[in-house]
C-alpha positions in Angstrom: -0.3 -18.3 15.5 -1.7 -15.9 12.7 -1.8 -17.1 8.6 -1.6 -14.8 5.9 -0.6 -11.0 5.5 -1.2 -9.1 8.5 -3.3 -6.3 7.8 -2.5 -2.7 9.0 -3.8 -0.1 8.9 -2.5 3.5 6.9 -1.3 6.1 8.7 -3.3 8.3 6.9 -7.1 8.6 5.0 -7.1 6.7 2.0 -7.2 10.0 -1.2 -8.7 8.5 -4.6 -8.0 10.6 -7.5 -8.9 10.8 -11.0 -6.0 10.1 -13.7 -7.9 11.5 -16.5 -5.2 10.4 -18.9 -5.3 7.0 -17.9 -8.8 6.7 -18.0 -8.9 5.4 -14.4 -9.4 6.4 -10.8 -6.5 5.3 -8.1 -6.4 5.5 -4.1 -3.3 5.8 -2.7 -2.1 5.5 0.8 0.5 7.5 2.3 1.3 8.9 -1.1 1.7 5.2 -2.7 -1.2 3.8 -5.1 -3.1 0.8 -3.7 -5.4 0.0 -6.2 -7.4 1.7 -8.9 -10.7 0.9 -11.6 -10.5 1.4 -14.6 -13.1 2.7 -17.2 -13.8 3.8 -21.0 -16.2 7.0 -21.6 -18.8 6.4 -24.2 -20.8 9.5 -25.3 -22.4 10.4 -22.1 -21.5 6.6 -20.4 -18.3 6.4 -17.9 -18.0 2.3 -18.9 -16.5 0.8 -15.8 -14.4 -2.6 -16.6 -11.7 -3.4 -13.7 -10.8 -2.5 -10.1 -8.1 -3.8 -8.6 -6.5 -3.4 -5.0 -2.9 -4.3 -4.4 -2.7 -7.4 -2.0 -0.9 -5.6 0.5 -4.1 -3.2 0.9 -6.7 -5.9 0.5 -9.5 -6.1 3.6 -8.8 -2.3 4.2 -12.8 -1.5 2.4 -10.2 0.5 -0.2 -12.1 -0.7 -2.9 -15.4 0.5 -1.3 -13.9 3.9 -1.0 -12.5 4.2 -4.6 -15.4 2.8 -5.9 -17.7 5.3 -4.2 -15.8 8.7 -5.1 -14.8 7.3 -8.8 -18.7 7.3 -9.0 -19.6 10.7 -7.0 -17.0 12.1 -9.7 -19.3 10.4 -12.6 -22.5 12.5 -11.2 -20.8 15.3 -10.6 -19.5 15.2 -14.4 -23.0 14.6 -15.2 -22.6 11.3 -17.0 -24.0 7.9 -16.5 -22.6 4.7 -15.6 -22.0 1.4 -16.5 -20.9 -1.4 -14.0 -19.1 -4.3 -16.8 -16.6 -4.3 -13.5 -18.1 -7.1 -10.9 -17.0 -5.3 -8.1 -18.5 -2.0 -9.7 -22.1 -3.7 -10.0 -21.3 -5.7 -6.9 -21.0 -1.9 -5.0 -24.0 -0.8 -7.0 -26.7 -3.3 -6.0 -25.4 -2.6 -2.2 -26.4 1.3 -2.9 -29.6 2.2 -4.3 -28.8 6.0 -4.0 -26.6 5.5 -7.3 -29.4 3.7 -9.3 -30.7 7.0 -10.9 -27.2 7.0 -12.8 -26.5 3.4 -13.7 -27.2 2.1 -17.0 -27.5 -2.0 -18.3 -24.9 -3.4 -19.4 -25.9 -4.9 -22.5 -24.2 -6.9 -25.5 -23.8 -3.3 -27.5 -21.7 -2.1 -24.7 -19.5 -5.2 -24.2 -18.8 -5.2 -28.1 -17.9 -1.6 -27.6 -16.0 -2.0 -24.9 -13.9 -5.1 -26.3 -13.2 -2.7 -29.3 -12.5 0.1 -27.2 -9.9 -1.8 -25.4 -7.6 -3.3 -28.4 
């Protein structure tokens, strides 16, 4: 007998994109949103602070996916980033070939960001 949600698998590739006015990134699948991270730009910085992926979509590697192309995005922009999101520095540490992009998180930028976000 299985416990807990059964997992499926879309239909169709996962397609992250970036809602600039929301200051986030979100996947969707099959044209619904599954999840999304959410970040704060500061000067040159893209200040990463929360991803989340619905429970329905969870063990799917959505996050990984989201993650990855929310950060090709911040090279490609030519800014910097900074992981205050677990899963963000979590993803990091796991892929060296971001490290010439990532900045410390450091009590300056959590002050910021605790400002930035009230």
């Amino acid at each position: 007998m299985l416990k807990g949600p059964i997992m499926t698998k879309p239909t169709a590739d996962p397609v992250v994109e970036h809602a600039d006015g929301r200051n986030r990134y979100e996947i969707l699948v099959d044209g619904v949103l599954a999840g999304f991270t959410e970040y704060r730009d500061r000067e040159q910085q893209r200040v990463f602070f929360h991803t989340e992926i619905d429970d329905a979509h969870a063990g799917q590697g959505l996050a990984s996916v989201l993650v990855r192309q929310a950060l090709t995005d911040v090279r490609d922009a030519g800014k910097r980033v900074v992981p205050v999101c677990p899963y963000v520095a979590k993803y990091l540490s796991g892929h060296p070939d971001f490290t010439d992009i990532t900045d410390p998180v450091t009590p300056e930028i959590r002050h910021w960001l605790r400002d930035a976000l009230r």
